[in-house]
C-alpha positions as CSV (number, residue, x, y, z in Angstrom):
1,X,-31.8,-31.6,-0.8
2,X,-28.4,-30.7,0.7
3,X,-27.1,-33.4,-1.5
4,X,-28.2,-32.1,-4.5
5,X,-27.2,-28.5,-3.4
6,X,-23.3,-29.6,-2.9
7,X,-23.5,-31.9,-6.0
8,X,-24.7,-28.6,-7.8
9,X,-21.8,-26.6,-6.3
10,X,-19.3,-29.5,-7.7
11,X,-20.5,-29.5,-11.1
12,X,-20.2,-26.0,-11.6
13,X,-17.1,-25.4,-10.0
14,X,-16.0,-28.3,-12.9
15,X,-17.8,-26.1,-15.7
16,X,-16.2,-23.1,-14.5
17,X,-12.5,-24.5,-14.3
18,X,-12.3,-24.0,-18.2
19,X,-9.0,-25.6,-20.1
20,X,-6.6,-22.6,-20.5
21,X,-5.0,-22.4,-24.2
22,X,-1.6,-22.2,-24.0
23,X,1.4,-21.3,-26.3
24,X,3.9,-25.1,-26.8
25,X,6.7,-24.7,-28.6
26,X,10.2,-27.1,-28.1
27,X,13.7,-26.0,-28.3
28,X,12.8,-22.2,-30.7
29,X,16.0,-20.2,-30.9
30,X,13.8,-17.1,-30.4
31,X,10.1,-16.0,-29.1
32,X,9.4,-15.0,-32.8
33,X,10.1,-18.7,-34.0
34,X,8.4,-20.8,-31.0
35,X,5.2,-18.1,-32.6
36,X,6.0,-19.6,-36.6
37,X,6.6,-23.1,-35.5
38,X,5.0,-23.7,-32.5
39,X,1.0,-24.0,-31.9
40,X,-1.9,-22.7,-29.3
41,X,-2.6,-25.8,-27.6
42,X,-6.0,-26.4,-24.9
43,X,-4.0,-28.0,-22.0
44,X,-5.8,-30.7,-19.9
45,X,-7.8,-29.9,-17.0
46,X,-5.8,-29.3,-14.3
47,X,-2.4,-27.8,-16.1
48,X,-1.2,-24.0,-16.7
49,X,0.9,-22.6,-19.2
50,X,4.8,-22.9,-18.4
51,X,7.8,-21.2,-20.2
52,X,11.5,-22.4,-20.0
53,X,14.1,-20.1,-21.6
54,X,17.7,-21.0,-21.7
55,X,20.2,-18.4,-22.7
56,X,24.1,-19.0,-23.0
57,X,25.9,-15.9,-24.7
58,X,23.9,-14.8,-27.7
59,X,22.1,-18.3,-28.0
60,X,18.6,-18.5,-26.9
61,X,16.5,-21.8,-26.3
62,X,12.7,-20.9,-25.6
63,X,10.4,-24.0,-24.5
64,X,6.5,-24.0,-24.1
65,X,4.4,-26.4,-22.5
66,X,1.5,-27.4,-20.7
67,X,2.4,-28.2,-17.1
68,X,0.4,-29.6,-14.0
69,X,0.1,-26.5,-11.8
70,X,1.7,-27.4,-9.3
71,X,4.7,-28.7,-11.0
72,X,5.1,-25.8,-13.1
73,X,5.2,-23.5,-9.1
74,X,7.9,-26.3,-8.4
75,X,9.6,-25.6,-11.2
76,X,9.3,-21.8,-11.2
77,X,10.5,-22.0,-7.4
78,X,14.0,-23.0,-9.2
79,X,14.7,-19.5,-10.3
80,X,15.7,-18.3,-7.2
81,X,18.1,-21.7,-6.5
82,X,21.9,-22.4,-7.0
83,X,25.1,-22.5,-4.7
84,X,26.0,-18.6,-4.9
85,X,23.7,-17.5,-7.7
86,X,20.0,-17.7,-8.5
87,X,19.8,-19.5,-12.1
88,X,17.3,-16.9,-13.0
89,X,20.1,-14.1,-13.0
90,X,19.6,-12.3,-16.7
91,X,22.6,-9.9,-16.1
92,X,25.1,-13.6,-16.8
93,X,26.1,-15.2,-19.9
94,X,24.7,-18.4,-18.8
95,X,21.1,-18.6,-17.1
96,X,17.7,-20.1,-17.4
97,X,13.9,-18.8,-16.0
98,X,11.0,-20.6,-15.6
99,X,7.6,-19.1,-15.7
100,X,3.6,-19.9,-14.9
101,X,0.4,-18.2,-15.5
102,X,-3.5,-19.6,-16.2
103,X,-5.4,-17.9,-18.4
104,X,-5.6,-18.2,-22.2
105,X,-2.4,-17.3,-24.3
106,X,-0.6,-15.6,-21.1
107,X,2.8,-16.9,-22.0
108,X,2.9,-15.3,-25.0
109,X,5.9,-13.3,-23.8
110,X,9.1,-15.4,-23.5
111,X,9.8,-14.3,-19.9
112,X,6.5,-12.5,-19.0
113,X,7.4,-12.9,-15.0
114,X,10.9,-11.4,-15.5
115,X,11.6,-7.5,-15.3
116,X,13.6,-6.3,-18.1
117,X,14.4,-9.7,-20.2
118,X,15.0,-9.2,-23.7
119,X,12.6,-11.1,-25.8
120,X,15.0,-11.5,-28.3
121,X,18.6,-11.5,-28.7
122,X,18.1,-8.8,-31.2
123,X,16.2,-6.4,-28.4
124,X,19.5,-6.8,-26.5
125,X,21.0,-3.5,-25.9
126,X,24.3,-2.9,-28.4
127,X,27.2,-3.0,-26.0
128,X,29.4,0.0,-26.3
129,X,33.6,0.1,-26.0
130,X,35.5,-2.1,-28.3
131,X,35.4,-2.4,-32.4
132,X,34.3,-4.8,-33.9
133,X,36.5,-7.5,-34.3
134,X,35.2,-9.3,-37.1
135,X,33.2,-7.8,-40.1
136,X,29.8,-8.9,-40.4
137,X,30.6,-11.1,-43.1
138,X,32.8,-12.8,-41.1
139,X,31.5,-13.3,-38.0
140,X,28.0,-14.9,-40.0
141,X,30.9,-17.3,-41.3
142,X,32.6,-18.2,-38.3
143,X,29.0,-18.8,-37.2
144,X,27.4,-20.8,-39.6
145,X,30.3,-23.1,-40.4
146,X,30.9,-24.1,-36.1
147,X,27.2,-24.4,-36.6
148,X,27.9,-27.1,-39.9
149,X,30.9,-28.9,-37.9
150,X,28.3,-29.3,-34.6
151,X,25.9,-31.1,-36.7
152,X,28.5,-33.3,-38.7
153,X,30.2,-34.3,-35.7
154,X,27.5,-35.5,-33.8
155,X,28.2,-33.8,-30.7
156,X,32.3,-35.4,-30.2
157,X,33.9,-32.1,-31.8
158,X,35.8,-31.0,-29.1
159,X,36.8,-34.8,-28.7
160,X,37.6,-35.3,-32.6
161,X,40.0,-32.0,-31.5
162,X,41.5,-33.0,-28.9
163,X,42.3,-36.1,-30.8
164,X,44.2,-34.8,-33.4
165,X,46.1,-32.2,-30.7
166,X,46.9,-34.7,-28.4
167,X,48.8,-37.4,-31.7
168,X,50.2,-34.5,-33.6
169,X,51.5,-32.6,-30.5
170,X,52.5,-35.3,-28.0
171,X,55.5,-33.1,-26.1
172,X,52.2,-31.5,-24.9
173,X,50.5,-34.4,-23.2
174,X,52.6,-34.6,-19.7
175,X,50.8,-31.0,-19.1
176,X,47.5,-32.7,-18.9
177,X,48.5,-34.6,-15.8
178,X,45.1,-35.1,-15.3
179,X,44.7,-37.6,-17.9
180,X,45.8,-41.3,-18.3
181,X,47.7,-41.8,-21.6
182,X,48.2,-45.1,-23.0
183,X,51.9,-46.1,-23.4
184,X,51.1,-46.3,-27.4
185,X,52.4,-43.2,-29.6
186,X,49.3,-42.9,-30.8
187,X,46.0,-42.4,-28.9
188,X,43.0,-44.3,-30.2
189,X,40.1,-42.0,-30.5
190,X,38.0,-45.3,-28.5
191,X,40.4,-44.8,-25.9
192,X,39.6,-41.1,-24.9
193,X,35.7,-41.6,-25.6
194,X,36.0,-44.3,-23.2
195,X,37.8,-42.0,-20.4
196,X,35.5,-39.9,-18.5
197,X,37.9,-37.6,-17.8
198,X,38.9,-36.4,-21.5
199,X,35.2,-36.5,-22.6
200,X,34.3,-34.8,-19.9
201,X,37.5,-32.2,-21.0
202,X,36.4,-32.5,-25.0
203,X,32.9,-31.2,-23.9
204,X,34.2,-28.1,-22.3
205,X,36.4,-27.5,-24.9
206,X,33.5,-27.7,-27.4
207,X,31.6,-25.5,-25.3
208,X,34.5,-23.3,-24.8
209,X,34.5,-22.8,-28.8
210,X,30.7,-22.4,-29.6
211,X,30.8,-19.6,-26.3
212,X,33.1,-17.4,-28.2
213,X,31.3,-17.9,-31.6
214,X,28.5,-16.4,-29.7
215,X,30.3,-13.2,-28.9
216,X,32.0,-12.4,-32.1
217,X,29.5,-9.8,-32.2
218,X,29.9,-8.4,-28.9
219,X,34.2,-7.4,-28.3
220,X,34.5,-6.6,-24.7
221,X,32.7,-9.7,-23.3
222,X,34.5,-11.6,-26.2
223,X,37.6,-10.4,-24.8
224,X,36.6,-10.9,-21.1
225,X,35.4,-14.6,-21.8
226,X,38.9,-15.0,-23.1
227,X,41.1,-13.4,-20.7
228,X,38.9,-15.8,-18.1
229,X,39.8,-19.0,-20.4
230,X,43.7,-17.8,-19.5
231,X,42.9,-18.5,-15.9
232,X,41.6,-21.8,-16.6
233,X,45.0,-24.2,-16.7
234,X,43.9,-26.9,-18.6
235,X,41.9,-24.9,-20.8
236,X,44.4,-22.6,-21.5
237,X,46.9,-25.0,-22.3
238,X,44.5,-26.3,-24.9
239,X,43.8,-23.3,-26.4
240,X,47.1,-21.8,-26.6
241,X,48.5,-24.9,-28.6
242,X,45.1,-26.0,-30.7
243,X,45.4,-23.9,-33.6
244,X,47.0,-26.2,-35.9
245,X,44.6,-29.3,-34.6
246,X,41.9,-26.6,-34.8
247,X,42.0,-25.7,-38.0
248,X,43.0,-29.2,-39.7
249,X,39.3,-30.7,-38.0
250,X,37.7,-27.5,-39.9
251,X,39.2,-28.2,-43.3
252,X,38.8,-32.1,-43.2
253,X,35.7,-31.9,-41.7
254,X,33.9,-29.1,-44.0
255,X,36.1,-30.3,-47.1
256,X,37.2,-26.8,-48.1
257,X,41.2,-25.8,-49.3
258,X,43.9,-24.4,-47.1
259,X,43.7,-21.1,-48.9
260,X,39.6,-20.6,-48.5
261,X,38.4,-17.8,-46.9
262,X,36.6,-19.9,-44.2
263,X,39.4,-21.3,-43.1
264,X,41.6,-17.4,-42.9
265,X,38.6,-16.6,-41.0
266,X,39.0,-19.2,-38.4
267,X,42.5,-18.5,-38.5
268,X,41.8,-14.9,-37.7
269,X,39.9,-15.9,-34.8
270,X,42.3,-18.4,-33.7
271,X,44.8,-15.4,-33.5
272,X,43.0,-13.5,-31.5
273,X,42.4,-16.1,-29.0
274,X,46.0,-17.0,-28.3
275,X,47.1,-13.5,-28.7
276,X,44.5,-12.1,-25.5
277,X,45.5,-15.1,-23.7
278,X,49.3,-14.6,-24.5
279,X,48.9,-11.3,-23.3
280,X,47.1,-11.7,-20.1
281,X,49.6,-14.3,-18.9
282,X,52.2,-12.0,-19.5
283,X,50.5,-9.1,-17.4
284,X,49.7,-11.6,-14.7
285,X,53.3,-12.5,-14.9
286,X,54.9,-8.6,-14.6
C-alpha cells in the first residue's frame, strides 16, 4: 500500500509539472520583431523560458529560448558579473541582461526582470542638448548604406580600410608601432588578415564606425563617443587620417560617383569626426 501511495504522489507531481510555452525568437533587432518572426514554442519538461538582450548604442539584439532551469539561473546570475561593472548595467552604451521565469508566455517582455529597460529603442527617452547633426534623411543614409558595406564585406571592412590607409598613406605606418610591416611597399591584404594584431585593430576600427552610425541620432553622446576615440592613440591616429581610405572603400564598394549624395554624406560625417577630435587634442594640449 505505501508503495502505491508514493508511486501515486510521483505520477502526479509528473502530471502537474506541465510544459511551460515560451516565446523563441533569434537575433530580433526589437521585441516587436522577435513577436512577427518569432513563435510560442512548448519547451521540454524540465526547461523555463529565458531572454538574452544585447544592446550596443541604438542597436538592439533580443534572443528567446527555452532553457534547462537551472542553466537559465546560471546564466541570469551573469548580470551582476564583470571586472568593475555588472554587464547588466542599462544606463551604458554597451550591455547585455539575461532573464528567467516559468509559466506560460512570461517573457513576453524583452527585459521583464529589469526596472526601467526600454522595450524598444524607440521608448528610449529623446536626449535633450545638442542639434541635430544630421537631417533625418541623412542620418537613414549614413545608416543604411554602413548597413550595405557590413554585409558586402563579409565582416573584414575595417580590415579592407585599413588596407587601403595603410598603401596609400605609408608616412603613416611608423605610428602604428605596434604592428609588423613587411619590408614590401605595398602590404598584401593576406598579410594583415594573417596578423592578429591588425585584425584584431581592423575589428575595432569597424566597430568604432558602426558605434557612431548608431548615434547620429543622439548628438551629445555622439560627440562624447568621439571626444573618447581622441584619447584612444591608435584609434585616433586612424581616424584622424582615414578619410580619404574611408571614403574610397564606400565608393568602390557601393559603386556610386564621387559627386553622389551618399558619398557628401559620409563626407559630412567624416568632418565631424576629425573636427571633434582635432579639437579635443587641441584643448587637452592648452
Amino acid at each position: 500500500m505505501r508503495l502505491i501511495f508514493y508511486f501515486a504522489i510521483f505520477t502526479s507531481s509528473i502530471a502537474f509539472s506541465k510544459a511551460v510555452t515560451c516565446w523563441v525568437c533569434s537575433d530580433a533587432v526589437s521585441n516587436e520583431e522577435c513577436h512577427r518572426n518569432g513563435d510560442l514554442v512548448t519547451c521540454a519538461q524540465g526547461q523555463i523560458c529565458q531572454n538574452e538582450v544585447r544592446v550596443i548604442g541604438s542597436r538592439m539584439q533580443v534572443t528567446k529560448r527555452c532553457k534547462q532551469e537551472m542553466a537559465c539561473k546560471n546564466n541570469r546570475m551573469q548580470n551582476k558579473m564583470g571586472n568593475s561593472q555588472t554587464q547588466c548595467d542599462t544606463t551604458r552604451r554597451k550591455y547585455v541582461c539575461r532573464c528567467c521565469c516559468k509559466t506560460d508566455e512570461c517573457n513576453t517582455n524583452a527585459l521583464f526582470c529589469v526596472e526601467g529597460f526600454a522595450e524598444s529603442p524607440d521608448e528610449t527617452p529623446k536626449p535633450e542638448g545638442r542639434e541635430r547633426l544630421f537631417t533625418e534623411v541623412e542620418a537613414t543614409t549614413l545608416k543604411e548604406s554602413w548597413h550595405i558595406l557590413e554585409s558586402i564585406e563579409d565582416n573584414e571592412l575595417g580590415l579592407t580600410i585599413l588596407h587601403r590607409l595603410f598603401n596609400d598613406l605609408p608616412s603613416i605606418r611608423p605610428r602604428f608601432p605596434q604592428f609588423v610591416f613587411p619590408e614590401a611597399e605595398e602590404i598584401d591584404l593576406e598579410y594583415m588578415r594573417e596578423s592578429p594584431e591588425i585584425s584584431a585593430f581592423a575589428n575595432s576600427v569597424a566597430i568604432a564606425i558602426a558605434t557612431v552610425v548608431d548615434l547620429l541620432e543622439i548628438p551629445d553622446q555622439l560627440i562624447d563617443y568621439v571626444t573618447l576615440l581622441a584619447g584612444e592613440g591608435p584609434l585616433r591616429v586612424a581616424f584622424e587620417n582615414m578619410g580619404p581610405a574611408l571614403l574610397t572603400t564606400i565608393q568602390e564598394n557601393l559603386e556610386i560617383e564621387k559627386d553622389s549624395d551618399i558619398l557628401r554624406t559620409w563626407a559630412k560625417a567624416y568632418g565631424i569626426i576629425k573636427n571633434t577630435i582635432s579639437k579635443t587634442m587641441a584643448e587637452k594640449s592648452s
